[in-house]
C-alpha positions as CSV (number, residue, x, y, z in Angstrom):
1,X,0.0,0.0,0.0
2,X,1.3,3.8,-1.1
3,X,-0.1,7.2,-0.7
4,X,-0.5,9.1,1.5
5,X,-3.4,11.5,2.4
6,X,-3.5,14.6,4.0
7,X,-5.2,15.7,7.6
8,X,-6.7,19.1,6.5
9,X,-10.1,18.5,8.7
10,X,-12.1,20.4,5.9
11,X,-10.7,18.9,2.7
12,X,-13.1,16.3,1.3
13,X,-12.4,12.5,0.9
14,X,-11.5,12.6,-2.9
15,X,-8.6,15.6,-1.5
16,X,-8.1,13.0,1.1
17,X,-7.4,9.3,-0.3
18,X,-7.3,10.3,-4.1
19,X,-3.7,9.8,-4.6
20,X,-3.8,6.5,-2.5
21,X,-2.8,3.3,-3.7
22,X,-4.4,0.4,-1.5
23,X,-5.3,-3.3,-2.5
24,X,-8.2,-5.5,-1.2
25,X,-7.3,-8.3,0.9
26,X,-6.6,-11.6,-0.9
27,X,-8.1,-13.7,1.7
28,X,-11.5,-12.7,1.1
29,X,-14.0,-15.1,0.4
30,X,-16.9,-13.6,-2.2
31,X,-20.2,-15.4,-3.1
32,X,-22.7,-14.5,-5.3
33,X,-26.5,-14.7,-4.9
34,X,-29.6,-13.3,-6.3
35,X,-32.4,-12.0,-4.0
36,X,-35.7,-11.0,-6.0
37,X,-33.8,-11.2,-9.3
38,X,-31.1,-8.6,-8.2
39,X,-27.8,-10.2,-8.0
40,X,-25.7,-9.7,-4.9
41,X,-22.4,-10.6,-3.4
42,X,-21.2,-11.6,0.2
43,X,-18.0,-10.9,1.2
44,X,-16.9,-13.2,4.3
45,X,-13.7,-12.2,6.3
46,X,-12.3,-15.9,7.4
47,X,-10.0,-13.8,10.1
48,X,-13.3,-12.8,11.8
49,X,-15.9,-14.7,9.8
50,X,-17.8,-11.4,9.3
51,X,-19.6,-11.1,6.3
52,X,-20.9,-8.3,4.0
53,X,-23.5,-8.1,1.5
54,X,-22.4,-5.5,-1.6
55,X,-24.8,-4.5,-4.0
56,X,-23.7,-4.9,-7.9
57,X,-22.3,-1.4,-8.5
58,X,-20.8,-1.8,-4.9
59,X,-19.2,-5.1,-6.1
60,X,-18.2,-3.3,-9.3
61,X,-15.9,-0.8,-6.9
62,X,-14.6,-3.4,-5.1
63,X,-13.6,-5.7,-7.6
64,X,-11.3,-2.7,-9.5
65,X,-9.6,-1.7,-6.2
66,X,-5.8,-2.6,-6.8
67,X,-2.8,-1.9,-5.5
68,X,-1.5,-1.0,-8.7
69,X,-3.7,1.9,-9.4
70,X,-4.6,5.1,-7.4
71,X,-8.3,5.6,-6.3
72,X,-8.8,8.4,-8.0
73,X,-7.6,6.9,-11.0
74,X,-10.2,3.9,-10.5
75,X,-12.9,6.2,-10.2
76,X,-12.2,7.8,-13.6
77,X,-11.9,4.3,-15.2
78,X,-15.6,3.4,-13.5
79,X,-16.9,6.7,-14.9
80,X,-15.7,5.7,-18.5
81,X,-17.5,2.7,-18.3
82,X,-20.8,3.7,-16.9
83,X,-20.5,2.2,-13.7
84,X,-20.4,5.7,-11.5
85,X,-21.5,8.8,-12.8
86,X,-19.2,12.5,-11.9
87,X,-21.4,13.3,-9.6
88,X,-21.3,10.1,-7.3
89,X,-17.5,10.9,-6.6
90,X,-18.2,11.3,-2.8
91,X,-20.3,8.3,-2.5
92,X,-17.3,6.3,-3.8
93,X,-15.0,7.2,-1.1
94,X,-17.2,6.9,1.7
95,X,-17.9,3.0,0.0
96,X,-13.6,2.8,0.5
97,X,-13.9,4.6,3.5
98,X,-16.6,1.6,4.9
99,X,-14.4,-0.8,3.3
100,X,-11.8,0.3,5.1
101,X,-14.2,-0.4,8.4
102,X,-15.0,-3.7,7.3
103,X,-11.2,-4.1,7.8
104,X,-11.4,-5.4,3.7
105,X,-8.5,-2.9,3.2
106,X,-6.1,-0.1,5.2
107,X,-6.3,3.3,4.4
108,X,-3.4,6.0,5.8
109,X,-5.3,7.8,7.8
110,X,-3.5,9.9,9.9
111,X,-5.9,12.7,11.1
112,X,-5.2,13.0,15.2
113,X,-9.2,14.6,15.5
114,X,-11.2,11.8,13.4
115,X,-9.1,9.4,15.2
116,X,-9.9,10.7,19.0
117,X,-13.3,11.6,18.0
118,X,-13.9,7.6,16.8
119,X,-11.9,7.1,20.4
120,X,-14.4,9.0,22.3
121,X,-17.8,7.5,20.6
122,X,-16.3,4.1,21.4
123,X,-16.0,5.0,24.8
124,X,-18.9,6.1,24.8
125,X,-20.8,3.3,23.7
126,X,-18.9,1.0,26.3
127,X,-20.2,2.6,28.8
128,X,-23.6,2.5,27.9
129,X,-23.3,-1.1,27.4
130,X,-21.9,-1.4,30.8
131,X,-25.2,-0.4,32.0
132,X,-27.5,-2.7,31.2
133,X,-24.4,-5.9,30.1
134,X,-25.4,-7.8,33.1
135,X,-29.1,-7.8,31.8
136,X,-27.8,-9.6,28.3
137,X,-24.2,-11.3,28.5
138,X,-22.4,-13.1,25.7
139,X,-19.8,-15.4,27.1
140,X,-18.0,-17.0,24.4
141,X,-16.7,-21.0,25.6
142,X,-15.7,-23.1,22.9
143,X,-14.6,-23.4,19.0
144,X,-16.7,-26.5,18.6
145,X,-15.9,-26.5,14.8
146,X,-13.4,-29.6,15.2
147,X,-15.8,-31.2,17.6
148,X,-18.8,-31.1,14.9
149,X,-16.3,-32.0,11.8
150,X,-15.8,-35.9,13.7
151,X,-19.2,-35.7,14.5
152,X,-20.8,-34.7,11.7
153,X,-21.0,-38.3,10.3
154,X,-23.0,-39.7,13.1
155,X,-25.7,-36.7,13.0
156,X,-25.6,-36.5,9.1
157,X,-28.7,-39.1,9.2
158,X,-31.1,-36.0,10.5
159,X,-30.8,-33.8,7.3
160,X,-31.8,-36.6,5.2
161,X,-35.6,-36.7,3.5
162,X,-36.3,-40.1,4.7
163,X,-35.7,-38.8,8.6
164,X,-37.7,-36.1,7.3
165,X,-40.3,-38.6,6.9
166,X,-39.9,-39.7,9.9
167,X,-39.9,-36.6,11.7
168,X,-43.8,-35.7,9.8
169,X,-44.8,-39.2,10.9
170,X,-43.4,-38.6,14.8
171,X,-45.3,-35.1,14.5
172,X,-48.6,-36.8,13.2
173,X,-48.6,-39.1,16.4
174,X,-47.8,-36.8,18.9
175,X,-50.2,-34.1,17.3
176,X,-53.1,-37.1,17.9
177,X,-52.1,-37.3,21.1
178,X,-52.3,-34.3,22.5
179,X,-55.2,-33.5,21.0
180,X,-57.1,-36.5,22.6
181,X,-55.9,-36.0,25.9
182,X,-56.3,-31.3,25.6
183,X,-57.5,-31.5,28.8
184,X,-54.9,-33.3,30.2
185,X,-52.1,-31.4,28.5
186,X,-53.2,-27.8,29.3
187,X,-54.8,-28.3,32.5
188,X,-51.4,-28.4,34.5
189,X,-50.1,-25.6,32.3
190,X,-50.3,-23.0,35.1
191,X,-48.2,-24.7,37.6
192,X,-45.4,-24.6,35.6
193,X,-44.2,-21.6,37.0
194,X,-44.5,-22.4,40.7
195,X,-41.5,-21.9,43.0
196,X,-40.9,-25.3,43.7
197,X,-40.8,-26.5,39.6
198,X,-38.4,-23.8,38.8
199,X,-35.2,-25.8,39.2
200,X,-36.5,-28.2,37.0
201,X,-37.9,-25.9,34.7
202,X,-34.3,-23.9,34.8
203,X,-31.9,-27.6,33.8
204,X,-34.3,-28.8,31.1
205,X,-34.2,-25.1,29.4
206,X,-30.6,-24.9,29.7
207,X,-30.2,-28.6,28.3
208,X,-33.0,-28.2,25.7
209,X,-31.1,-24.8,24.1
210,X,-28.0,-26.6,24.0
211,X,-29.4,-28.8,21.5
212,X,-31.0,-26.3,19.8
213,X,-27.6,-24.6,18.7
214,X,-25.9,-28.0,18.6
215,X,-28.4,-28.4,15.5
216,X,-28.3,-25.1,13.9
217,X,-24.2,-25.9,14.2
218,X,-24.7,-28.8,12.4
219,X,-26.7,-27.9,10.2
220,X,-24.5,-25.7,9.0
221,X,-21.3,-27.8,9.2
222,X,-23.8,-30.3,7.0
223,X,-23.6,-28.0,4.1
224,X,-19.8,-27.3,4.3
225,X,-19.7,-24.1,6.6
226,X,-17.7,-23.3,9.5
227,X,-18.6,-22.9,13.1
228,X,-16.2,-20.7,14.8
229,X,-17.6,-20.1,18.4
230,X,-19.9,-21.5,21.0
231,X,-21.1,-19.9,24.5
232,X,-23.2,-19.0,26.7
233,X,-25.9,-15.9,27.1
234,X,-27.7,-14.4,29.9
235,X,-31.3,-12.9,29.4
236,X,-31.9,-11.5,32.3
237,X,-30.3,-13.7,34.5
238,X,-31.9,-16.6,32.3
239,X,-29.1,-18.9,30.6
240,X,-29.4,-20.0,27.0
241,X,-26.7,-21.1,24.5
242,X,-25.8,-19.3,21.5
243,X,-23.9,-20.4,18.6
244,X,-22.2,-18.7,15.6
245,X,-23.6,-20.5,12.1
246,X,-23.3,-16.9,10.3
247,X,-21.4,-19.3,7.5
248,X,-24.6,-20.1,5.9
249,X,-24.9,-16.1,4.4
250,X,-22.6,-17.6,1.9
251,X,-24.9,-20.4,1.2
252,X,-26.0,-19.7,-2.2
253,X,-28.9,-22.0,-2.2
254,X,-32.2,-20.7,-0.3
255,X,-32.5,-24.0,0.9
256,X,-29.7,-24.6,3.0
257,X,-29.7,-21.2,4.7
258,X,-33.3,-22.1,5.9
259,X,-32.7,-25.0,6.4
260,X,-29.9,-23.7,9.0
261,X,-32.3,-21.3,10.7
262,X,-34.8,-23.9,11.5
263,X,-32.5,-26.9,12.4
264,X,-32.6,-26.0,16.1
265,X,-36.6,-25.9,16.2
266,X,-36.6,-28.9,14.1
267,X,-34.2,-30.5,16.9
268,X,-36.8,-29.7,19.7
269,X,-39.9,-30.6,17.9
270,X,-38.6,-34.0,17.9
271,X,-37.7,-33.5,21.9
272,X,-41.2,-32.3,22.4
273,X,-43.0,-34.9,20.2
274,X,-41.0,-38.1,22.1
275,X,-41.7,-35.6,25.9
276,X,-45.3,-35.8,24.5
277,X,-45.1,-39.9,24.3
278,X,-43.3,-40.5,27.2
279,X,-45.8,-38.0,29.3
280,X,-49.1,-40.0,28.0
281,X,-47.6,-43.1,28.8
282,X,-45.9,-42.7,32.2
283,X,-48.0,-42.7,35.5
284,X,-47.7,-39.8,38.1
285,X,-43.9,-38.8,39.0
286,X,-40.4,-37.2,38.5
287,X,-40.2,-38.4,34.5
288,X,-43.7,-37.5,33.8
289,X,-43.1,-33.9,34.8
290,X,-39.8,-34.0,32.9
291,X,-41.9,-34.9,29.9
292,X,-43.9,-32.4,30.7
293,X,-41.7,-29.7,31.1
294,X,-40.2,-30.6,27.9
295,X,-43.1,-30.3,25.9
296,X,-43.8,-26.7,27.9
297,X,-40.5,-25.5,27.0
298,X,-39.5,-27.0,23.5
299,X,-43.3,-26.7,22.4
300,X,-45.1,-23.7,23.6
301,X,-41.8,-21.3,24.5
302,X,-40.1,-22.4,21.3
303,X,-42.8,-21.1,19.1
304,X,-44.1,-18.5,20.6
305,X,-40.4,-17.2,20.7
306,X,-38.0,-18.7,17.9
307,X,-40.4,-19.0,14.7
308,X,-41.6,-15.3,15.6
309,X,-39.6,-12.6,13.0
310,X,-40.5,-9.8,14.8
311,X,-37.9,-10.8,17.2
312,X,-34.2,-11.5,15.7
313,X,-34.2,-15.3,16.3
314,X,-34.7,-18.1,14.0
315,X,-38.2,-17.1,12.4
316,X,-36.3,-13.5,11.5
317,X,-34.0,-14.7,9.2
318,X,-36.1,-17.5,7.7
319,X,-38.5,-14.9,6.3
320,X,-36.2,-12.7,5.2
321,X,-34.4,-15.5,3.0
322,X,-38.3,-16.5,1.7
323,X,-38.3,-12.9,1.4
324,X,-35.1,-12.6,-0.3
325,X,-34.8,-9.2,1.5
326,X,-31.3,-9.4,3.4
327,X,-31.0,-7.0,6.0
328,X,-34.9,-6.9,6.5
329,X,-34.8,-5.4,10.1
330,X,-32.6,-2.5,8.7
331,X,-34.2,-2.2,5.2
332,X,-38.2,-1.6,6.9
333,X,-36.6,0.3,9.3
334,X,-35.1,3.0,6.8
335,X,-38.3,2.6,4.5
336,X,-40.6,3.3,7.5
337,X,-38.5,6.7,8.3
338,X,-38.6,7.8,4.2
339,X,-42.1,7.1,4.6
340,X,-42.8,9.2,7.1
341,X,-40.4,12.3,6.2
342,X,-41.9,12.2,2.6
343,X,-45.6,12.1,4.7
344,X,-44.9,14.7,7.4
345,X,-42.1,16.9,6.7
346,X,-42.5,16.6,2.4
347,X,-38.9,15.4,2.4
348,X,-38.3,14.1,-1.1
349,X,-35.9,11.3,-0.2
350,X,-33.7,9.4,-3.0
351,X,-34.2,5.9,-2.4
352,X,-34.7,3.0,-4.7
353,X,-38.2,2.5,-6.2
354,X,-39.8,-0.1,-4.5
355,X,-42.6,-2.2,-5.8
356,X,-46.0,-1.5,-3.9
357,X,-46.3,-5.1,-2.7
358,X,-43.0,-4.8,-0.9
359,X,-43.8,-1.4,0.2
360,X,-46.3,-2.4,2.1
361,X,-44.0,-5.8,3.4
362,X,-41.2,-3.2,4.7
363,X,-43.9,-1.0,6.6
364,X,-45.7,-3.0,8.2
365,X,-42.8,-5.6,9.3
366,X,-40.4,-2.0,10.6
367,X,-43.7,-0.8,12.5
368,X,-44.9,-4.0,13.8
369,X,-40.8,-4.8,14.8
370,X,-40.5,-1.4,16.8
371,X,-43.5,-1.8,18.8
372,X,-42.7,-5.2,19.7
373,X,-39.3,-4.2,20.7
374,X,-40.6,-1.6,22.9
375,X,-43.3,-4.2,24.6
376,X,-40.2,-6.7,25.0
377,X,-37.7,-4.1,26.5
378,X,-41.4,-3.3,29.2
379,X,-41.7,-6.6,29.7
380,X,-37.9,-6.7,30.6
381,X,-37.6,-3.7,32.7
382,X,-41.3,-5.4,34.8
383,X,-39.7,-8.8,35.5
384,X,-36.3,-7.3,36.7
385,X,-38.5,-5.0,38.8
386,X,-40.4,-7.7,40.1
387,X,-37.3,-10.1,40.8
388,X,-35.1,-7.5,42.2
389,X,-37.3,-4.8,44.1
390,X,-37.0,-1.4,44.2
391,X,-33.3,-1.9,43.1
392,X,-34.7,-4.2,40.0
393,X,-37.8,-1.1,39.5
394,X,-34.6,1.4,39.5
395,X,-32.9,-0.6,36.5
396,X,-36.3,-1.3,35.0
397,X,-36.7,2.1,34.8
398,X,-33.3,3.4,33.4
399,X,-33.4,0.8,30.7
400,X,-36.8,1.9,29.5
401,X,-35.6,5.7,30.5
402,X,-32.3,5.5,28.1
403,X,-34.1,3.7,25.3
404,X,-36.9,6.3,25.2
405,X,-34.0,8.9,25.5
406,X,-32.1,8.1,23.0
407,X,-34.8,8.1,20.4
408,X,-36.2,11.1,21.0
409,X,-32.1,12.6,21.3
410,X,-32.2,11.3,17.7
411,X,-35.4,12.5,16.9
412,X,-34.8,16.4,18.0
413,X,-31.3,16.0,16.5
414,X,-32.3,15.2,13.2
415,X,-35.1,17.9,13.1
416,X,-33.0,20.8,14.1
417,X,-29.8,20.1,13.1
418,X,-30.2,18.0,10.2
419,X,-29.2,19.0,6.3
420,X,-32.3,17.6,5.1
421,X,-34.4,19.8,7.4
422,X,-32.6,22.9,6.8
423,X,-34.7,24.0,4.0
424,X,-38.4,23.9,6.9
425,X,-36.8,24.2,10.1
426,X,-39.8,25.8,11.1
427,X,-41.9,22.7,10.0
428,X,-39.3,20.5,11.9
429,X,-39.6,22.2,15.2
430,X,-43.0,22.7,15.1
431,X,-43.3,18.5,14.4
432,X,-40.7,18.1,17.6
433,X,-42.6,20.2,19.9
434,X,-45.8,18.2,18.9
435,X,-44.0,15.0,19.8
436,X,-42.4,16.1,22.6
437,X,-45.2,18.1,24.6
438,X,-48.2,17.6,22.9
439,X,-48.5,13.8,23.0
440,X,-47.5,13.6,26.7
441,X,-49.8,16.2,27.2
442,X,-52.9,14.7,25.8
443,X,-52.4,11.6,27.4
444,X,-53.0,13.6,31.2
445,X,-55.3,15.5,29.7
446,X,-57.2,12.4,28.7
447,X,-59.9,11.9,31.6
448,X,-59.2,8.5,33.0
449,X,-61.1,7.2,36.5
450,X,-59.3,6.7,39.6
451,X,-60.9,3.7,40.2
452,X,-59.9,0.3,39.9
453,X,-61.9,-2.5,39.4
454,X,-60.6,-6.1,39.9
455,X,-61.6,-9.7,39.7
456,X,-60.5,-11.3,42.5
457,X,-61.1,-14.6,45.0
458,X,-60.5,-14.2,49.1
459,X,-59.6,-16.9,50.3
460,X,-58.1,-18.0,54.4
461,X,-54.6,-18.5,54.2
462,X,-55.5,-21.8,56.2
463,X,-58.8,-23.7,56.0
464,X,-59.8,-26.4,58.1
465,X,-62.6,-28.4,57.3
466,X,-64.8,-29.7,60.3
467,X,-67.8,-32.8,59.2
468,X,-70.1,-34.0,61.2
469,X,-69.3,-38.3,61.6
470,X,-73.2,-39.0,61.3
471,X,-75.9,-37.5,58.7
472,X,-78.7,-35.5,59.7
473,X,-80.7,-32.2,58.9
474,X,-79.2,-28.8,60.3
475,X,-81.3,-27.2,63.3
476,X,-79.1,-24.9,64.8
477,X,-76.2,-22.6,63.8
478,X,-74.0,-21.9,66.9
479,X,-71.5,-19.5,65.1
480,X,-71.2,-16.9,62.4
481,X,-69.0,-16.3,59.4
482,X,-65.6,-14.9,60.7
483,X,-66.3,-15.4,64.5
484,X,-63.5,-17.1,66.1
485,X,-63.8,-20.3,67.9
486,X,-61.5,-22.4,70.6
487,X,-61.4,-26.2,70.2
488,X,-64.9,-27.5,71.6
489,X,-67.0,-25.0,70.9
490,X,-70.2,-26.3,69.3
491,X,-70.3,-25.0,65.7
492,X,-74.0,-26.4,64.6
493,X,-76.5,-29.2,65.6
494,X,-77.7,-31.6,64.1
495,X,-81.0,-33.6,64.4
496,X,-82.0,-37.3,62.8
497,X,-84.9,-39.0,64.5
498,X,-83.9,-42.5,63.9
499,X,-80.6,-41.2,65.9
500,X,-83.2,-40.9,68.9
501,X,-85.2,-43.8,68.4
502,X,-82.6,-46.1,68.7
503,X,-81.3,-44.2,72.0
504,X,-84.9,-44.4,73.4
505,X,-85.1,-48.3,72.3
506,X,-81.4,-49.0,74.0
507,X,-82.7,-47.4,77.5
508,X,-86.2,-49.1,77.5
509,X,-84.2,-52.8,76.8
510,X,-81.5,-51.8,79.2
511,X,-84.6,-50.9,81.8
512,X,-86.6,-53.9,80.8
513,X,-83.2,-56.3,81.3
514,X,-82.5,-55.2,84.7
515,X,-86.0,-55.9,85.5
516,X,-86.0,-59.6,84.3
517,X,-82.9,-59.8,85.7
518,X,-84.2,-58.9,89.4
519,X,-87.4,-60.9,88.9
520,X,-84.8,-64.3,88.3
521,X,-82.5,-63.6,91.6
522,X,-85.0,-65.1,93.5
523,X,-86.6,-67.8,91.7
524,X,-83.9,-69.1,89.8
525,X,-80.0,-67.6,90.0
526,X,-78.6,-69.3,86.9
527,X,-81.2,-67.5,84.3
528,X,-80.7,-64.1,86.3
529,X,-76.7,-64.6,85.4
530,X,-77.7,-65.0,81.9
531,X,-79.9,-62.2,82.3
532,X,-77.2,-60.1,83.5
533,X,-74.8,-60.9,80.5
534,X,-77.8,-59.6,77.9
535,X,-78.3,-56.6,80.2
536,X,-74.6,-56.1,79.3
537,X,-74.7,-56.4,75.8
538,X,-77.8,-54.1,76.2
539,X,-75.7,-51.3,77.9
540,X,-73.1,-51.4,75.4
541,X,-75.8,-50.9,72.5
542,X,-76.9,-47.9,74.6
543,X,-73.6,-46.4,74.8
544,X,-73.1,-46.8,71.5
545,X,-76.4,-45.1,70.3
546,X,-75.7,-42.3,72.7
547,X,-72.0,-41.8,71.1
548,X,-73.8,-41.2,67.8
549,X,-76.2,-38.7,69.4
550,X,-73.3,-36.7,70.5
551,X,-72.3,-36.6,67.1
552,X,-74.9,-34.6,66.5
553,X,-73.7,-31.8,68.0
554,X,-70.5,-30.5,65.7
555,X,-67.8,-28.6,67.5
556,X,-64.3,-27.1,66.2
557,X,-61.1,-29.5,66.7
């Protein structure tokens, strides 16, 4: 690499690099693909296994970068054939200038300012990372690639069409068994979140999203790419695994890349569906609520999280490869905010043309996305307040508080400072202050009630429950509802007539025993001692009958 470029803070990038001589890295690996009938390229870095997508006049630029030739130079020749036009100059350095990012080439830049200015942003945004790190922590463990590569051959077996057979078939049966046993399956759903199953709960997850990126690593190793890291990641004090399979960008069939994406669902339906066999089949105990948590957390959590592209996770870059819009997040994102300077501030901004169908794709995807990351980073910021106190409502707060901050510091920044809103300031502010004060203030002004109304069960926080031993009808209630009782006291009485029948029978044979039995003393001894023995038998009937009259009569233990 020659040249050298000057440090003049106002000179512009063609004064700058023009005379430099610089050569793309030969290590590069380059791809091509075609999304929606546009061809593309990706560029992987196999030093960081980073990779780029370049558009075709992008590719074009990159492709006559050598060493031999000054930029400047290069630009010319792209000019002469039609690639670039004169006034695109600017454009072309900043593409050498993020090339130079990309760490795809070095430029000689020597300017002290641009340099501690990049120093200070970058020290800046480590610090505000430091803030909220603990809530989402990426510790990298292993290089698994080696692991995978004398693997591979045993796992192979599960990318295969007749497993996928298999797999459809395992799906059908489980699918008929849950649905004859719903009631079953969902009626313990609630207790899954109970103190005491949490443990359980926490080792299955962590076990269950180790596979999960054990098969989008294979997956990927499958089809030839590499798998340079393995770790661990903390949501919110939650672990999960995380894997890198960004090799399968390069992919250039549509196929594989999906394929990719979905191996690590496909690797839980099958726990779930086998967790769904075992569970019908095993009686009451620890590996029927194993099976059950399984088919909780590979089941429900897996789809209502991974298959979902709002969020970045496997369903995100599935439908942006059936899409074939890379970059989707990004791409709505930047179409939603052309959309709305061209409808509120009249902003003609030069973007692509974009067919109406897709138009409507990008808007809705980049407005649904930003509300659902703002529900997700409330729903954050309310479960570390309600694990951690008012230390966890604190960080709750300032997460939500520097995320609303930020947006609105972009917001303002770009109205009143920005080049493109030079031309209606007026129109800009005025917009600003409407966001920033009149929102807010129609939402007190709104008249909302005081009260509030909720469904709710009272309920003792210890019940005892008191039955009478015998049956009979209610006569008499001894207490009332919340009076306090002491063990013995009578709580109700209870009548049954046959109860006192049979008392009133026992006393008039015990009576009519002990007369007999006086009546044979004199006349003849033996029979009176026989007497006496049924007089006996009499008494204990008596006693007996009297026993369940007092049970009549319920009192507190």
């Amino acid at each position: 690499m020659t040249g050298t470029a000057s440090s003049a803070p106002s000179e512009s990038l063609a004064g700058r690099f023009g005379s430099v001589q610089v050569g793309v890295r030969q290590d590069l690996e380059v791809s091509r693909h075609v999304f929606r009938g546009t061809p593309a390229y990706v560029v992987t870095d196999p030093m960081t296994f980073q990779s780029h997508r370049l558009e075709v006049t992008e590719y074009a630029i990159f492709e006559a970068i050598t060493p031999s030739r000054a930029l400047s130079d290069i630009f010319e020749d792209l000019v002469k054939r039609e690639v670039m036009t004169r006034d695109s100059e600017e454009a072309f350095y900043r593409f050498i200038v993020t090339l130079h990012r990309f760490n795809f080439l070095n430029l000689p830049v020597s300017d002290d300012k641009l340099l501690y200015r990049r120093h200070e942003m970058r020290q800046r945004a480590r610090r505000t990372e430091r803030l909220t790190s603990f809530l989402f922590l990426r510790i990298p463990l292993i290089n698994p690639d080696r692991f995978l590569q004398s693997t591979i051959n045993y796992v192979r077996p599960l990318f295969t069409r007749w497993f996928f057979a298999v797999w459809m078939v395992l799906m059908l049966v489980a699918g008929t068994v849950a649905f004859h046993q719903g009631d079953r399956l969902f009626q313990p759903v609630e207790g899954v979140l109970l103190t005491h199953n949490l443990p359980l709960l926490m080792v299955i997850l962590v076990g269950l999203k180790v596979l999960h990126e054990f098969g989008h690593a294979y997956a990927c190793k499958h089809f030839g790419g590499y798998v340079p890291e393995m770790g661990a990641y903390m949501i919110v004090f939650v672990p999960c695994a995380y894997v890198d399979a960004s090799a399968s960008w390069s992919f250039t069939r549509v196929r594989e890349r999906v394929i990719v994406c979905l191996a690590g669902m496909y690797i839980e339906s099958i726990c779930a569906a086998v967790a769904t066999l075992v569970w019908a089949a095993s009686p009451p105990g620890l590996l029927r609520d194993v099976a059950y948590n399984v088919i909780f957390l590979a089941g429900v959590v897996t789809v209502l999280f991974n298959i979902n592209p709002l969020m970045r996770y496997d369903g995100y870059y599935v439908l942006s490869d059936l899409l074939q819009i890379p970059n989707l997040r990004q791409r709505s994102i930047h179409h939603v905010l052309c959309t709305l300077k061209r409808t509120f501030l009249r902003i003609r901004v030069d973007a692509k043309s974009v067919p109406p169908r897709l138009s409507a794709i990008l808007f809705c995807f980049g407005v649904g996305s930003g509300i659902y990351r703002f529900l997700v980073l409330a729903g954050i910021a309310t479960l570390v307040a309600m694990k951690m106190g008012l230390v966890g409502l604190a960080l709750g707060l300032l997460l939500l508080g520097r995320t609303i901050y930020g947006t609105l510091q972009r917001f303002c920044k770009y109205l009143w400072f920005g080049q493109e809103t030079a031309p209606i300031r007026f129109r800009a502010v005025a917009l600003s202050l409407l966001v920033i004060v009149g929102i807010p203030s129609l939402i007190f002004l709104v008249p909302i009630r005081s009260d509030v109304f909720a469904t709710g069960v009272l309920a003792c926080a210890e019940e005892t429950t008191v039955r009478a031993p015998v049956g009979g009808f209610l006569t008499h209630t001894a207490v009332q509802a919340g009076q306090q009782v002491s063990p013995g006291d009578v709580i109700v009485q209870l009548q049954d007539d046959e109860v006192l029948e049979a008392v009133a029978s026992a006393k008039t044979q015990v009576q009519a025993s002990d007369i007999r039995h006086s009546a044979w003393m004199v006349e003849d001894p033996a029979r009176a001692r026989q007497e006496l023995e049924q007089g006996h038998l009499h008494r204990m009937m008596l006693e007996r009958r009297q026993r369940d009259l007092a049970d009549l009569v319920v009192r507190a233990d």
